[in-house]
N, C-alpha and C positions, 0 to 999 in steps of 0.2 A: 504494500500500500504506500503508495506516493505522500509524505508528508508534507510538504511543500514545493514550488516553484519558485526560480530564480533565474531569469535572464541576465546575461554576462553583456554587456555591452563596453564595446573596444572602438575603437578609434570611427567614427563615420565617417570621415572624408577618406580614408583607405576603401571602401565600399563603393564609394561617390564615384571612383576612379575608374575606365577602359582597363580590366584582365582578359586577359589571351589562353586560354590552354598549352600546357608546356607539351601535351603528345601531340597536338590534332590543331594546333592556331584557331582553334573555332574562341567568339567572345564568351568569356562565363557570366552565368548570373549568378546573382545574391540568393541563395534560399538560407532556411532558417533549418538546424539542426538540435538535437538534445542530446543529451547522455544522463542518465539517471544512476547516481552515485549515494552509496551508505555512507554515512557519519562516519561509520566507526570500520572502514575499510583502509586497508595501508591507500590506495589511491587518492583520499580523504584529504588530504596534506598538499595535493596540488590547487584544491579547491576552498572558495571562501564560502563557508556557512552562513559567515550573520547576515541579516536581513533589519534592518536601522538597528534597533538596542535590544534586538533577541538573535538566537541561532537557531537555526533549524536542526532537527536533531533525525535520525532515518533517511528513508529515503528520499532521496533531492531532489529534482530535473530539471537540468542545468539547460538551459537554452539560450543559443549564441548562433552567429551568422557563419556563415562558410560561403566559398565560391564552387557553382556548380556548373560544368561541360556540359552543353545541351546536346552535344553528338557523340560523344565518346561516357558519360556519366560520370566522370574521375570530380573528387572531391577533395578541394585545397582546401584548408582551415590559413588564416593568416600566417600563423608563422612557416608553416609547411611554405606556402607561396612566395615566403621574405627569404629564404634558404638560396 
């Protein structure tokens, strides 16, 4: 059971910008991605839980933007694309 939601939100004008596909030169879109992560999992420690002056405690879902290939499917997360 999902105990809470948390959108990550990172730079918008890095979004705003013309990305290319690194296999297929086709333009990527912005779509929106999750990962649903435990508190109390070693993975836990790359992620921020508080939410203003609590913490979420179980399970999270974590939702953030990625860059998606419309002809090939491949999915860049920003830093992957900054590499």
């Amino acid at each position: 059971m999902i105990s809470g939601t948390k959108h990550i939100v990172s730079n918008p004008f890095f979004f705003l910008k013309k990305h290319y596909c690194q296999k297929c030169n086709a333009k990527l879109n912005v779509v929106k991605d999750s990962k649903i992560v435990n508190s109390n999992s070693p993975e836990a420690q790359n992620y921020d839980f508080s939410l203003g002056d609590t913490y979420l405690v179980g399970d999270v879902k974590f939702v953030f933007k990625v860059l998606e290939c419309p002809d090939c499917k491949t999915r860049f997360s920003k830093n992957d694309f900054k590499k």
